[in-house]
C-alpha positions as CSV (number, residue, x, y, z in Angstrom):
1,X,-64.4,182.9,-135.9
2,X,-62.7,185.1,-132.8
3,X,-60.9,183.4,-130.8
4,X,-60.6,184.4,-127.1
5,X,-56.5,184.3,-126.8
6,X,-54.4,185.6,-123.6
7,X,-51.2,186.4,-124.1
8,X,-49.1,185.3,-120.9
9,X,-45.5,187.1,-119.8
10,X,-44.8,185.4,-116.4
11,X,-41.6,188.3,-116.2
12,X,-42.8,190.3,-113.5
13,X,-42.5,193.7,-114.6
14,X,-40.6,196.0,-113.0
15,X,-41.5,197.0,-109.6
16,X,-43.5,200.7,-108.8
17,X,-44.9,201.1,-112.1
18,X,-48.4,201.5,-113.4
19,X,-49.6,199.3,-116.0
20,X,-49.5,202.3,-118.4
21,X,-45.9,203.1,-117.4
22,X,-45.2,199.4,-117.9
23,X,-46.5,198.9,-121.5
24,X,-44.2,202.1,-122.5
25,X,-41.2,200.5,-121.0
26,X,-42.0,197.5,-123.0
27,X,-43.3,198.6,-125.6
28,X,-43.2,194.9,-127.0
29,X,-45.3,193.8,-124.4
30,X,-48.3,195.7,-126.6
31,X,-46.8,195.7,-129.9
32,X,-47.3,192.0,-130.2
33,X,-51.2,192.1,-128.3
34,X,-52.1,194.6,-130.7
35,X,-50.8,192.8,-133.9
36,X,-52.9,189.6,-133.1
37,X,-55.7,191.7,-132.7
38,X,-55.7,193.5,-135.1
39,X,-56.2,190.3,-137.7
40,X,-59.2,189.9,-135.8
41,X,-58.4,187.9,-132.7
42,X,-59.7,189.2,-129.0
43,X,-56.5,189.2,-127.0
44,X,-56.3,189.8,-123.3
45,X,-52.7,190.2,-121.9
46,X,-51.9,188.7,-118.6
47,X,-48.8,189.9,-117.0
48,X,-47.0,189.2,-113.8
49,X,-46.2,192.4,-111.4
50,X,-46.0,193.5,-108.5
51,X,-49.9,195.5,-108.0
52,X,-52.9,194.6,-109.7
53,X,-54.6,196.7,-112.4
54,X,-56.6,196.2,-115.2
55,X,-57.0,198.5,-118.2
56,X,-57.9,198.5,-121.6
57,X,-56.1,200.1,-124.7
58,X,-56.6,199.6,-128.4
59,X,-59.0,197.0,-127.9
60,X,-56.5,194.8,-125.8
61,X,-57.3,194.1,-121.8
62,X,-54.4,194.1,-120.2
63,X,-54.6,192.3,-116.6
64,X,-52.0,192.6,-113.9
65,X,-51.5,189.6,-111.7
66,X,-50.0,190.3,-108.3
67,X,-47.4,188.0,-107.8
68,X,-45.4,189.6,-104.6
69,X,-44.5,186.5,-102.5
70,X,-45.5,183.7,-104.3
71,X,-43.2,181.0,-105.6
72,X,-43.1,180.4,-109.2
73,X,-46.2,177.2,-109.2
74,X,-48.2,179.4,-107.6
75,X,-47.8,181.9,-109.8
76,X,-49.0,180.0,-112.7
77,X,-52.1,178.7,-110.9
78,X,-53.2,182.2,-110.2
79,X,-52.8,183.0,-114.4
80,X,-54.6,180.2,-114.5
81,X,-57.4,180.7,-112.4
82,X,-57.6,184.1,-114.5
83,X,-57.6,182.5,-117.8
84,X,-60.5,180.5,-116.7
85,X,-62.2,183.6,-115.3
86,X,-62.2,184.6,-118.6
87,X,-62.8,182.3,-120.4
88,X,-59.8,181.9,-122.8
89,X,-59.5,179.7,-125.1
90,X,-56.1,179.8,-125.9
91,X,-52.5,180.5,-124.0
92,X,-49.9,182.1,-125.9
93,X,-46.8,182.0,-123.5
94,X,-44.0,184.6,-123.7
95,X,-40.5,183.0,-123.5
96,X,-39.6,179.5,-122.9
97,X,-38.0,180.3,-119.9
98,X,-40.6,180.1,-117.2
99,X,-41.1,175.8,-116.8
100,X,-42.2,175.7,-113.7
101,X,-45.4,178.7,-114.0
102,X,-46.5,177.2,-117.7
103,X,-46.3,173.2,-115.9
104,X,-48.9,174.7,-113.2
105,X,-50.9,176.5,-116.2
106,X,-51.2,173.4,-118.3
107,X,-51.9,171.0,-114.8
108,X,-55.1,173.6,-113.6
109,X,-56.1,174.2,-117.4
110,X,-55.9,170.9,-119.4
111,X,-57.9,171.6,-122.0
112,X,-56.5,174.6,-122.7
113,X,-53.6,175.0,-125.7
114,X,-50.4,176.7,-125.0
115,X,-47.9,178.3,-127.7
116,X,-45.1,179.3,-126.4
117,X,-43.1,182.3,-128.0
118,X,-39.1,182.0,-128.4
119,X,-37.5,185.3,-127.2
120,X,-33.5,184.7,-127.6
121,X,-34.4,181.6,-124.8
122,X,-31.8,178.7,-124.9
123,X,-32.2,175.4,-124.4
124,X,-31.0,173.7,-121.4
125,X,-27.6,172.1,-121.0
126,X,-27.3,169.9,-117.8
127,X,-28.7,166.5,-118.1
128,X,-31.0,167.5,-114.8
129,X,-32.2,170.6,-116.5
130,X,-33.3,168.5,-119.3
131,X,-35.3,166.4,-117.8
132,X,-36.9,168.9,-115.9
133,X,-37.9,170.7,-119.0
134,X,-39.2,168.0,-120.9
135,X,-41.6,166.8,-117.9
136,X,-42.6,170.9,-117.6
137,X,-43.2,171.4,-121.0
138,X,-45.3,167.8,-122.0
139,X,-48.1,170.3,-122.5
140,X,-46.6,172.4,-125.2
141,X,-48.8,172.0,-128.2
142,X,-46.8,174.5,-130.3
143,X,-43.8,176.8,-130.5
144,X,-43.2,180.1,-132.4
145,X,-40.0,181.2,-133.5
146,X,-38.5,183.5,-136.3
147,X,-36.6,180.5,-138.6
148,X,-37.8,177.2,-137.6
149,X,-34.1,175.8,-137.7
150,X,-34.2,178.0,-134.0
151,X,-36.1,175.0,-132.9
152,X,-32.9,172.8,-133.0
153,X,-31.2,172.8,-129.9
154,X,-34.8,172.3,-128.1
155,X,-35.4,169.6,-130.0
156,X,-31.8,167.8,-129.4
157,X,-32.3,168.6,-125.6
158,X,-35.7,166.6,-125.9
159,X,-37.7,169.5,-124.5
160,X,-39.7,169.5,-128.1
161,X,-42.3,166.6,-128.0
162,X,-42.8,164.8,-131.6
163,X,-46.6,166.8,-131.3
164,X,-45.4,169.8,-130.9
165,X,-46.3,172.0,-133.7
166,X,-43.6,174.6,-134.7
167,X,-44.6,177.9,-136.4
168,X,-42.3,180.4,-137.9
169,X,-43.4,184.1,-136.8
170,X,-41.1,187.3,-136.2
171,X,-40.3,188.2,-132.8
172,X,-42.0,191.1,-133.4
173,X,-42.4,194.6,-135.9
174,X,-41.4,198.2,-136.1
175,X,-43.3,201.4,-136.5
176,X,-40.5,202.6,-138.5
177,X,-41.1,204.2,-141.8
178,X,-38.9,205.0,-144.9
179,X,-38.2,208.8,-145.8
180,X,-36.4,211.3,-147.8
181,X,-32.8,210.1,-148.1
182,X,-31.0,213.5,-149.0
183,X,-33.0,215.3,-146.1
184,X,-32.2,212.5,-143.4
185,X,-28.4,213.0,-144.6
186,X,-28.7,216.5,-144.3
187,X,-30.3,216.0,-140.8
188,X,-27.9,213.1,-139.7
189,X,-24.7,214.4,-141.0
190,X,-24.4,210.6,-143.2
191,X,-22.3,210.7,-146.5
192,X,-21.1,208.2,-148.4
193,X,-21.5,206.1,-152.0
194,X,-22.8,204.2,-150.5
195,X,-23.3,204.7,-146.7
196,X,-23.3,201.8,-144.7
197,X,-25.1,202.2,-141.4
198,X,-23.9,199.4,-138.3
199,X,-26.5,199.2,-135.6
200,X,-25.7,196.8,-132.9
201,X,-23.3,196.5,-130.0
202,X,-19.5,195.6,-130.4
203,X,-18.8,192.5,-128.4
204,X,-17.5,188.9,-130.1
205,X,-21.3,187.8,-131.3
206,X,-21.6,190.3,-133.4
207,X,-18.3,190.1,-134.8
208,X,-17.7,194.2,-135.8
209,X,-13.8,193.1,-136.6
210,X,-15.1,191.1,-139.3
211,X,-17.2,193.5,-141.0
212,X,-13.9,196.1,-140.4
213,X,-12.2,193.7,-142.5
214,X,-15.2,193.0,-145.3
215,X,-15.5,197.0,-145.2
216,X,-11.8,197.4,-145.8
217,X,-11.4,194.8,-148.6
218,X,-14.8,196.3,-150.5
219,X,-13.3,199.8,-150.2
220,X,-10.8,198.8,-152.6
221,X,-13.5,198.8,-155.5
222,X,-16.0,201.3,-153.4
223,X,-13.7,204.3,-153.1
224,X,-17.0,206.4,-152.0
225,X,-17.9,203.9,-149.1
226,X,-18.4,205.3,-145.5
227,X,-19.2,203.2,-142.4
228,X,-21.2,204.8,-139.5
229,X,-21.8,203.0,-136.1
230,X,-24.1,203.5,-133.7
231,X,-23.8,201.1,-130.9
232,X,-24.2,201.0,-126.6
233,X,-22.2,197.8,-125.1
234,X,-18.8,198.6,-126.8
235,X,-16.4,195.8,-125.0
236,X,-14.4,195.4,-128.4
237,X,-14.0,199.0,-128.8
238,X,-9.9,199.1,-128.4
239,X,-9.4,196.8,-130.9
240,X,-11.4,198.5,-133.2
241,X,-9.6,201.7,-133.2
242,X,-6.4,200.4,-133.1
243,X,-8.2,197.9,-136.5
244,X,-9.0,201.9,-138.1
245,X,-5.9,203.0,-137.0
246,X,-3.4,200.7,-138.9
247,X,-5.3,200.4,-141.9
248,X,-5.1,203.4,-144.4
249,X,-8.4,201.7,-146.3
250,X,-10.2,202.2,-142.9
251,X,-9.1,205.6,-141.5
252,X,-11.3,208.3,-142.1
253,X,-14.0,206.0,-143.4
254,X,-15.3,204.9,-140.1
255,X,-17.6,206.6,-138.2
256,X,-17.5,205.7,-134.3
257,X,-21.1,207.5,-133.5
258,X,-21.3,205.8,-130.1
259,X,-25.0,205.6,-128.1
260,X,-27.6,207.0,-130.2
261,X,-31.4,207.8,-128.9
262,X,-33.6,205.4,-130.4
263,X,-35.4,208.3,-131.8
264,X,-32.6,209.2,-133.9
265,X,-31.6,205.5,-135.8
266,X,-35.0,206.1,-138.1
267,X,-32.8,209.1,-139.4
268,X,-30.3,207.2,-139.4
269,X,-31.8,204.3,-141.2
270,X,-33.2,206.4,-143.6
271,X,-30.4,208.3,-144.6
272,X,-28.2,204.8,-145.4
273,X,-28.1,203.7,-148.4
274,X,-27.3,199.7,-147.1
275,X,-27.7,198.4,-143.3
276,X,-24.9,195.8,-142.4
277,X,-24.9,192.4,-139.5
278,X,-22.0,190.2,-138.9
279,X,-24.0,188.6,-135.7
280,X,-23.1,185.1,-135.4
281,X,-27.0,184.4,-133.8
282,X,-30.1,186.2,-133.8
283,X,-33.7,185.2,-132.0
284,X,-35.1,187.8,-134.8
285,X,-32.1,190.9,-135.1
286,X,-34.9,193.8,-134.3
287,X,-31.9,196.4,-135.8
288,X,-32.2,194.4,-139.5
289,X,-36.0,194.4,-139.2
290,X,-36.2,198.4,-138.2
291,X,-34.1,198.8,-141.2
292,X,-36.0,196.9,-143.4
293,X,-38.8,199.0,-142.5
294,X,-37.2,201.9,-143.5
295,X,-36.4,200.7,-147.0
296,X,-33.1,200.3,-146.2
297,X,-31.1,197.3,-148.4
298,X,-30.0,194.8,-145.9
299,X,-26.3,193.1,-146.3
300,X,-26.6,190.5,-143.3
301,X,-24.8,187.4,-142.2
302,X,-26.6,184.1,-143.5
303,X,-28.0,183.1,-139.9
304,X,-31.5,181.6,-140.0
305,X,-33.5,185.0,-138.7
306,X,-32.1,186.7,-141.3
307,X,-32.9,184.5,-143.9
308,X,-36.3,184.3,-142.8
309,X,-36.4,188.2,-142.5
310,X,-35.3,188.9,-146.0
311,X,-37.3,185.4,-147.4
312,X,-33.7,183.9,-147.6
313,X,-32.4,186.8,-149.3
314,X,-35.2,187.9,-151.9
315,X,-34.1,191.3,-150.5
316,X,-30.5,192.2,-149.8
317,X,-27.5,190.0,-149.4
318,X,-26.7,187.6,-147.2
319,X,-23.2,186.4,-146.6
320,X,-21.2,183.8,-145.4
321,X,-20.9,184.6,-141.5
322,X,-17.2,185.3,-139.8
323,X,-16.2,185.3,-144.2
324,X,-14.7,188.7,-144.8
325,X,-14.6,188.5,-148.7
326,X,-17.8,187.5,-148.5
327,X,-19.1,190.3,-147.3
328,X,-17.3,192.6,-149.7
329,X,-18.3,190.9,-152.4
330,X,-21.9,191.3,-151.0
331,X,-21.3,194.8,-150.0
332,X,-19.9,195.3,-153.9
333,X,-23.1,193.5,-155.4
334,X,-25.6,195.8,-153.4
335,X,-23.9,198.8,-154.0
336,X,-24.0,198.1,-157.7
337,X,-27.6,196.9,-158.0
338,X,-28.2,200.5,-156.3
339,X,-32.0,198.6,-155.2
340,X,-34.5,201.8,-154.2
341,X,-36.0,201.9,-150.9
342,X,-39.4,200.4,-152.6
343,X,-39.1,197.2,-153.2
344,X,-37.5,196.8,-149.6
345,X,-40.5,198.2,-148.0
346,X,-43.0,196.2,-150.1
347,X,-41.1,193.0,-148.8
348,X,-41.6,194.3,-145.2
349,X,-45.1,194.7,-145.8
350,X,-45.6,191.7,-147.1
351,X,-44.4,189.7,-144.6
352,X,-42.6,191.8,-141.2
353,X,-45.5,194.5,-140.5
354,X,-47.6,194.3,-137.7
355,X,-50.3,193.4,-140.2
356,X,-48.9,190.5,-141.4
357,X,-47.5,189.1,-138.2
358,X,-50.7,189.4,-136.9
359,X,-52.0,187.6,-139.4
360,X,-49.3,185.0,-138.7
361,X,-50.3,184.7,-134.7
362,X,-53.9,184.5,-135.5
363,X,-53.6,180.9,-138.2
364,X,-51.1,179.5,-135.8
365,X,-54.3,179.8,-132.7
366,X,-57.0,178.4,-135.1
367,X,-54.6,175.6,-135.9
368,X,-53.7,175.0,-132.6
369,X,-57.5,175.5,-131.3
370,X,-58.3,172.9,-134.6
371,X,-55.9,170.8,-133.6
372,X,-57.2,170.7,-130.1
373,X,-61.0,170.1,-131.3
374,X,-60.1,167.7,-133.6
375,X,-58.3,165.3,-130.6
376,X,-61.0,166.1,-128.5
377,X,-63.7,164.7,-130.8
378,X,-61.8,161.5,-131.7
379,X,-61.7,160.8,-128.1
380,X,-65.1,161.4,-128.1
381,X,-65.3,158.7,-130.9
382,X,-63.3,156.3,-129.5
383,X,-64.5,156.1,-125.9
384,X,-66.2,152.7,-124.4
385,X,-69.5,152.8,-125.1
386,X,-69.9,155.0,-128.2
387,X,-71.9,154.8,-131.0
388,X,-69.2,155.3,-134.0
């Protein structure tokens, strides 16, 4: 069975750029199209801009809805009038942030199922908003995020109906790939026994002063340990050198490597010998996953998308979030075990690659599309006048 599945982003992409241009700004856009597909399902992409184009790549069709002008109902009726164009037989919805475009979707295509796909959304807070969302999303036959427990606070605010199916699938992959440790050091500049690599910006979520702290207390049985950080928004950055400053088990053994070229953290990656996360929330933590990929042994905060990245620690160490000694004493364990780059790898094969999240997408549709068959035929059934 194929399924005919369009993937919806109601975003309207940016403004002046052709579709080509667009997919390479968001790479994401295609990275999770091309995943589905490539377990077998036919996906067309249906995006929001500002021109429309159609093209094909990879055996995706990518269609560009001109949306210049139009309020945000209207906007859903005309991906809706598409998606009936083509015949699709299934909606997979990017973000849960766009009520009103998926309630006009679901009014002009009953029939049809819609998934929606967390992407770091949150649930609303006012009463009013509430409401509004639970009448906007009555449709919603299922719901896709990294850890299911991410489902919570939708389902306190009421905007999850009892129906709704919920389906635990990464955000998305990484093309990353492990590589030679000793030449990635030599390339990179890394040292350290063991090297911990930080990717990830240093504001309050993702609490960098703890990890200083965890770093500084596992130095004391690590004497080798080194701490490189590559990071952009850098809002707690004062505090943290005047954190290195002060403490003699810190200075010298962190590395402040500032913005880094994307290009460069699979270097990076491959050249550490553990990857560390003190974030206090995740909708996936794309950094841990990228690492994973590179074989890197992950020491991350025990949030629910980490434990479902690492299959609640089968690879790794998770750690007790905002606990300092926790994380040296989880920092200590993995730089002990010393686990090789392998076994990391195989567990992101397994279960984070494009292959097997693709695999993932394509039994959530036929469950969905069952599902929908299945209701459709007991109405069938049950209908005045049948024969059952």
């Amino acid at each position: 069975m194929t399924p005919h599945v369009a993937q919806v982003s109601f975003l309207p992409a940016p403004a002046g750029l052709a579709g080509a241009q667009v997919l390479e700004r968001w790479p994401s856009l295609a990275d999770i199209a091309e995943a589905a597909a490539s377990a077998g399902t036919r996906i067309s992409v249906i995006q929001a801009a500002a021109h429309a184009e159609r093209l094909t790549r990879h055996g995706v069709d990518y269609h560009f809805v001109d949306v210049r002008g139009t309020r945000r109902r209207e906007r859903g009726r005309r991906v809706a009038t598409l998606l009936a164009a083509l015949g699709v037989e299934l909606a997979h919805v990017h973000s849960l942030g766009f009520p009103e475009e998926s309630h006009a979707l679901a009014q002009h295509l009953p029939r049809v199922p819609l998934l929606f796909q967390d992407h770091a959304d949150r649930a609303p807070r006012r009463w009013w908003r509430r409401w509004q969302w639970r009448q906007r999303y009555r449709a919603m036959a299922g719901v896709a995020f990294t850890a299911p427990e991410l489902a919570w606070p939708f389902a306190a605010a009421g905007v999850l109906q009892p129906s709704t199916r919920l389906f635990a699938i990464p955000e998305s992959s990484s093309r990353f790939q492990p590589g030679d440790r000793e030449r990635a050091r030599i390339e990179t500049g890394l040292y350290g026994h063991p090297a911990v690599l930080w990717v990830g910006h240093l504001q309050p979520g993702k609490d960098p002063l703890t990890a200083l702290d965890g770093i500084a207390l596992a130095a004391q049985k690590l004497p080798g340990l080194q701490l490189w950080c590559a990071y952009g928004h850098a809002p707690l950055i004062a505090k943290l050198q005047a954190r290195i400053e002060r403490d003699p088990w810190l200075a010298g053994r962190v590395h402040l490597l500032g913005k880094v070229p994307h290009t460069r953290i699979q270097t990076l990656m491959q050249a550490a010998d553990l990857f560390l996360s003190a974030s206090h929330a995740e909708s996936c933590g794309f950094a841990a996953l990228e690492a994973m990929a590179c074989g890197t042994v992950p020491v991350l905060s025990d949030i629910p998308s980490f434990r479902a990245l690492t299959g609640d620690g089968k690879v790794g160490r998770l750690w007790r979030c905002g606990d300092a000694r926790a994380l040296a004493r989880a920092l200590v364990a993995a730089a002990l075990e010393r686990m090789p780059p392998e076994p990391v790898r195989a567990h992101f094969d397994a279960t984070l690659s494009f292959a097997a999240v693709g695999q993932r997408w394509r039994e959530a549709y036929l469950q969905l599309l069952q599902s929908r068959r299945d209701a459709y035929a007991d109405a069938l059934e049950n209908r005045p006048g049948s024969l059952a």
